[in-house]
PANUGU-811117 format. One record per residue: residue number from 1; x, z, y of N, C-alpha, C in turn. Coordinates in nm, 3 decimals, m for minus. Each point is the difference from the previous one (the first is absolute). Example, Ala and Ser with C-alpha at 12.3 -4.5 7.8 and 13.67 -1.06 7.14 Angstrom:
% PANUGU-811117
(pt 1,(1.319,0.780,m0.569),(m0.089,0.000,0.119),(0.090,0.000,0.120)) (pt 2,(m0.035,m0.072,0.105),(0.082,0.006,0.119),(m0.077,0.073,0.109)) 
***
This chain:
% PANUGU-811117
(pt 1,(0.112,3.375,0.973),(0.035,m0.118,0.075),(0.001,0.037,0.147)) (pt 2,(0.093,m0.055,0.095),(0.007,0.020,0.123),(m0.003,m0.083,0.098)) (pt 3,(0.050,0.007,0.131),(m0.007,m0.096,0.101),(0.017,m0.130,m0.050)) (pt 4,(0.146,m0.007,m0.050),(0.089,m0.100,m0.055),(m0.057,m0.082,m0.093)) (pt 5,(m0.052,0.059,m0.091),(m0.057,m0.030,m0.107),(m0.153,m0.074,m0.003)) (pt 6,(m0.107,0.063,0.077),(m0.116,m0.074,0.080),(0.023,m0.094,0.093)) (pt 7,(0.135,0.004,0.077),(m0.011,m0.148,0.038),(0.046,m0.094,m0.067)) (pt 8,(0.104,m0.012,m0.092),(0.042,m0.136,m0.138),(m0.154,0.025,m0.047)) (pt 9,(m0.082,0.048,m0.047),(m0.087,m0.028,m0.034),(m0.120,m0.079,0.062)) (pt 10,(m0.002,0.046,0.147),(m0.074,m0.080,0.054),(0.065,m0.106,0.087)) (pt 11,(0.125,m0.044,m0.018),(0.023,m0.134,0.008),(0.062,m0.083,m0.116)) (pt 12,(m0.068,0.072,m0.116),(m0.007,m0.124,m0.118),(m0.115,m0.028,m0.011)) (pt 13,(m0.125,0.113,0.043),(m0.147,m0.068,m0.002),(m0.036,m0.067,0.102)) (pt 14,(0.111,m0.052,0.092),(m0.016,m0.143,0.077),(0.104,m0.069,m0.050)) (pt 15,(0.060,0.037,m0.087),(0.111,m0.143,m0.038),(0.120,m0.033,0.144)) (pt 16,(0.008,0.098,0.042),(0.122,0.018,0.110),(0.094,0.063,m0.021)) (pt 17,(0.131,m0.024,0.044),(0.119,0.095,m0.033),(0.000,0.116,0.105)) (pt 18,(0.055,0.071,m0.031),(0.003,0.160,0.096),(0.062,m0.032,0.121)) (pt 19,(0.087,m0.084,0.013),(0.088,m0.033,0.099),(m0.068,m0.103,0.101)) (pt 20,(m0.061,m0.104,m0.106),(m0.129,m0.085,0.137),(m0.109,0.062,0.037)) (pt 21,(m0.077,0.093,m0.102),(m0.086,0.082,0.104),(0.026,0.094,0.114)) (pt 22,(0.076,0.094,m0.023),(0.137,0.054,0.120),(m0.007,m0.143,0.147)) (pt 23,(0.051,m0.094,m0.073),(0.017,m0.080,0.133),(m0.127,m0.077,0.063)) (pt 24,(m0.079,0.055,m0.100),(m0.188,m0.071,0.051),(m0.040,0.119,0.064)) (pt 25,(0.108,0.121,0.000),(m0.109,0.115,0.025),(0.063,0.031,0.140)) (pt 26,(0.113,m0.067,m0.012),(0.090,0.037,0.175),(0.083,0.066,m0.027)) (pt 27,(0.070,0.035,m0.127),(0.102,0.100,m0.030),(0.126,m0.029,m0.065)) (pt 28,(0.133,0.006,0.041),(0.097,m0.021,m0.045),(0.068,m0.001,m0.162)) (pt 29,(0.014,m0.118,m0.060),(0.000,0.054,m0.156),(0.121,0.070,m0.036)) (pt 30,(0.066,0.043,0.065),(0.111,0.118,0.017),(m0.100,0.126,m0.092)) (pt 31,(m0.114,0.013,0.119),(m0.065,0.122,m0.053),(m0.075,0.004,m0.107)) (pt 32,(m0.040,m0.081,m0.109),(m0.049,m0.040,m0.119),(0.113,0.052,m0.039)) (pt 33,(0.123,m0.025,m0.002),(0.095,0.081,m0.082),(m0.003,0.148,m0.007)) (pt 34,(m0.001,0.065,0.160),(m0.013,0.125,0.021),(m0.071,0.090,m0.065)) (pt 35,(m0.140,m0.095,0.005),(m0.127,0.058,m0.093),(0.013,0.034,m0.182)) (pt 36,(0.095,m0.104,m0.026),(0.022,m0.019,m0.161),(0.068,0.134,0.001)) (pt 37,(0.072,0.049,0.081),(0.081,0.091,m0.012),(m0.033,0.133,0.011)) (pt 38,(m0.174,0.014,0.037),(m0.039,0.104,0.028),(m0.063,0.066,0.102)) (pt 39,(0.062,m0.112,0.107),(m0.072,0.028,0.139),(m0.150,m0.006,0.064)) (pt 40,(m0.056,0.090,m0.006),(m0.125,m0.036,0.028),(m0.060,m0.041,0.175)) (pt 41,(m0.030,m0.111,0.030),(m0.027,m0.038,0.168),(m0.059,0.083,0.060)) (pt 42,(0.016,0.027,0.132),(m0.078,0.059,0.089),(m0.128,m0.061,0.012)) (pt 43,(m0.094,0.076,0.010),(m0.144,0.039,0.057),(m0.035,m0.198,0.018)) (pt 44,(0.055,0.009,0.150),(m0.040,m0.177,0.047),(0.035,m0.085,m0.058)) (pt 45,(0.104,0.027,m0.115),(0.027,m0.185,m0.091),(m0.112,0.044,m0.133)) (pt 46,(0.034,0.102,m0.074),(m0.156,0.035,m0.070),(m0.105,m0.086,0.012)) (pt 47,(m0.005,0.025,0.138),(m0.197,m0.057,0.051),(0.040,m0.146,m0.024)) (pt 48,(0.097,m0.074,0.082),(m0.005,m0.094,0.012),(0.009,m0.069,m0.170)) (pt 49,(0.094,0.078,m0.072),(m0.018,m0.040,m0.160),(m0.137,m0.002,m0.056)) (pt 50,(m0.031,0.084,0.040),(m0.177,0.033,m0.080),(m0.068,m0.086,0.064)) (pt 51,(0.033,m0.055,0.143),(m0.094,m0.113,0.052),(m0.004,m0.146,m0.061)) (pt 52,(0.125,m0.015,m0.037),(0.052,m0.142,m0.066),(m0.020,m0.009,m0.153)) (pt 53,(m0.051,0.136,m0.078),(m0.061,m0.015,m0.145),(m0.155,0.035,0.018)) (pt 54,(m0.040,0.053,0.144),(m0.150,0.035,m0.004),(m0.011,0.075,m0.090)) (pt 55,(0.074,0.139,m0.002),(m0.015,0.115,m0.075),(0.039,0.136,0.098)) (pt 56,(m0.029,0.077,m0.062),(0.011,0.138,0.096),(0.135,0.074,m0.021)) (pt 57,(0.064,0.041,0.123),(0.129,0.071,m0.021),(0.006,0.110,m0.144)) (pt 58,(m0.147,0.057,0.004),(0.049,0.059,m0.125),(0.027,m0.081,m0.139)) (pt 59,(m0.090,m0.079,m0.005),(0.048,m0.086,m0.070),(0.169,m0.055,m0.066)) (pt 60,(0.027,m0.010,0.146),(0.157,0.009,0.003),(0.077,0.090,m0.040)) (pt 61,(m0.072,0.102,m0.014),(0.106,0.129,0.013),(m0.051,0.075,m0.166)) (pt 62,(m0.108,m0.081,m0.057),(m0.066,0.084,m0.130),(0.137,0.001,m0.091)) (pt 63,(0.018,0.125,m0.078),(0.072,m0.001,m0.123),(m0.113,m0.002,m0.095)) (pt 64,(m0.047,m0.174,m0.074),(m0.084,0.003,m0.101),(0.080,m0.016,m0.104)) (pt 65,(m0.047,0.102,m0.063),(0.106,m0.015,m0.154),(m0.077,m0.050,m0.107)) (pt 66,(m0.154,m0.082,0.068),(m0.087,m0.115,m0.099),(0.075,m0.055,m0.009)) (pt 67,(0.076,m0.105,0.080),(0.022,m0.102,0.026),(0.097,m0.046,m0.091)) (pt 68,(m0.025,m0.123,m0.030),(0.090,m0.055,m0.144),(0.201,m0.004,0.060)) (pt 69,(0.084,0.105,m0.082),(0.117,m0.098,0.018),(0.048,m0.097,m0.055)) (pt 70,(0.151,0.031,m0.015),(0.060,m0.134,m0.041),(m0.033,m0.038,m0.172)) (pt 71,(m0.018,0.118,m0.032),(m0.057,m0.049,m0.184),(m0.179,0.032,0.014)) (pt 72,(m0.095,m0.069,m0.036),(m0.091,0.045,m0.035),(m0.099,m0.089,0.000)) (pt 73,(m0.136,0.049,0.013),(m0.112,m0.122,m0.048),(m0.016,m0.083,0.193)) (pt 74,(m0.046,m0.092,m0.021),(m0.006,m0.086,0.119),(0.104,0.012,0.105)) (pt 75,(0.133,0.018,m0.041),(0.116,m0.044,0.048),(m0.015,m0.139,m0.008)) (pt 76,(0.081,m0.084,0.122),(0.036,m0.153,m0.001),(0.140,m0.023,0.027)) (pt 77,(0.044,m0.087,m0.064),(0.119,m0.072,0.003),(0.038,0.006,0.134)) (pt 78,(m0.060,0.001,0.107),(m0.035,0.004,0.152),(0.091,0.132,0.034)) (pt 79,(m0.100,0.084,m0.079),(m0.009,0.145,0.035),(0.150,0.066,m0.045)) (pt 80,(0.019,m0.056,m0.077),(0.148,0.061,m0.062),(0.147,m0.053,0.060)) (pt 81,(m0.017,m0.128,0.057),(0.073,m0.086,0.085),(0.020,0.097,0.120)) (pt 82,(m0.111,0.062,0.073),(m0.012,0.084,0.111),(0.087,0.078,m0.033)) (pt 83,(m0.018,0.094,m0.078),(0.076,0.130,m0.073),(0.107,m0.041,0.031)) (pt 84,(0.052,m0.086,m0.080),(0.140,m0.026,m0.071),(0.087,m0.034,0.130)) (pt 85,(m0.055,m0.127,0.051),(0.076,m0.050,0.137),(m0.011,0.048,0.112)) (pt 86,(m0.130,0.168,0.017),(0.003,m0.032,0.132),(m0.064,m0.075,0.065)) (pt 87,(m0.106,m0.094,m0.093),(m0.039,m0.070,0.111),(0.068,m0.122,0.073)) (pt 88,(0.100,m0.011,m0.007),(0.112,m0.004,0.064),(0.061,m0.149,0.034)) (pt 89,(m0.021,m0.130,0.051),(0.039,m0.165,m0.047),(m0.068,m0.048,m0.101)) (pt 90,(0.020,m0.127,m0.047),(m0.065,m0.078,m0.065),(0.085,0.015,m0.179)) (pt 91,(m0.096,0.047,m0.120),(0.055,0.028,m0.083),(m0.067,m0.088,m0.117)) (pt 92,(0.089,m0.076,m0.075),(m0.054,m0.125,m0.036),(m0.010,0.036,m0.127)) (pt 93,(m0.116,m0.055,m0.097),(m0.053,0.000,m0.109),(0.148,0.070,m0.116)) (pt 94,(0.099,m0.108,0.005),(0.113,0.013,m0.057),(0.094,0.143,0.026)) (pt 95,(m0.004,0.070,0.137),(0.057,0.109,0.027),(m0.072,0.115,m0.085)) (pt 96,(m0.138,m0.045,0.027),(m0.087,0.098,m0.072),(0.034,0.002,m0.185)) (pt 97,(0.010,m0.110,m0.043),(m0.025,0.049,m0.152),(0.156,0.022,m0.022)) (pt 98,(0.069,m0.016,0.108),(0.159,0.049,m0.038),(m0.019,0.174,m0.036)) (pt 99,(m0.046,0.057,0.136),(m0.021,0.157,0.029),(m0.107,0.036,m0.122)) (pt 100,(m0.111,m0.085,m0.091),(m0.061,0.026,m0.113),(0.091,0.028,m0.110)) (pt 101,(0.125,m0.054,m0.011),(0.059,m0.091,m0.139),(0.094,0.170,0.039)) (pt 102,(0.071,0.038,0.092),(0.080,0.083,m0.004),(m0.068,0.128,0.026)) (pt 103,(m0.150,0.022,0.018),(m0.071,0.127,m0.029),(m0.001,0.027,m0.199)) (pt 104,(0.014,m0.137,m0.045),(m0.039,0.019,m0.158),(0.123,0.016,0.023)) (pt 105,(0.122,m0.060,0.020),(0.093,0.053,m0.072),(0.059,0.113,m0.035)) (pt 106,(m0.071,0.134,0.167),(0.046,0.101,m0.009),(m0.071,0.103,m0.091)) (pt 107,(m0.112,m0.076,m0.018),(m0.100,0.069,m0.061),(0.038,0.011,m0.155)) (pt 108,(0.017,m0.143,m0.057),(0.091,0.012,m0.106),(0.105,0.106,m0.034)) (pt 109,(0.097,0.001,0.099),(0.143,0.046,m0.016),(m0.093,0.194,0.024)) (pt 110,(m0.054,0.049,0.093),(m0.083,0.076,m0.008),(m0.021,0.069,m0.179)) (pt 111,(m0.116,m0.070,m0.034),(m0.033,0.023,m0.171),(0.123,m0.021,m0.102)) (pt 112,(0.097,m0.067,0.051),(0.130,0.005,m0.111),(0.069,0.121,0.039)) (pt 113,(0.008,0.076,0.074),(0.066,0.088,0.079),(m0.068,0.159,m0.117)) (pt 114,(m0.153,m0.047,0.009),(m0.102,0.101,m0.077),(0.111,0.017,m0.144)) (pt 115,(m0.019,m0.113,m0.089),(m0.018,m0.011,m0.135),(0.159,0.032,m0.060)) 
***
């Protein structure tokens, strides 16, 4: 797990989108995109990130490969929303079990593909 990845995480364990903490943190949500993409911030937005989760830049920067992804035990509906969207606007109950209904379907078509 990386930059990108520790922060959707620690702004679903405040229940914030990536893009309003960015703008709670003083930072353009342009660059929330940047980041999805790989970019890792300089030194001074770091701090200021790690100041606004009250965690340590390394923190920010750990590749923990504990950490639950998108399939596994104490994943949340939350947590997979992050994944999937990005984080990304408001994604409503109904969008979600749409993106459920067409994971089975591929999953299906997947195992018919096997047999």
């Amino acid at each position: 797990m990386g930059f990108y990845q520790n922060y959707l995480r620690l702004c679903n364990s405040k229940n914030i989108s990536p893009s309003a903490a960015a703008i709670d943190i003083g930072i353009e949500k342009s660059t929330v995109t940047r980041w999805s993409q790989g970019t890792i911030p300089r030194q001074a937005t770091l701090q200021k990130v790690a100041d606004y989760f009250n965690v340590s830049v390394e923190d920010l920067l750990a590749d923990n490969k504990n950490t639950p992804t998108v399939s596994g035990e104490g994943v949340t509906d939350e947590d997979i929303k992050f994944a999937l969207f990005d984080g990304d606007g408001e994604i409503t109950d109904e969008m979600f079990e749409e993106v459920k209904r067409f994971a089975k379907y591929v999953q299906m078509r997947e195992r018919e593909k096997k047999n």
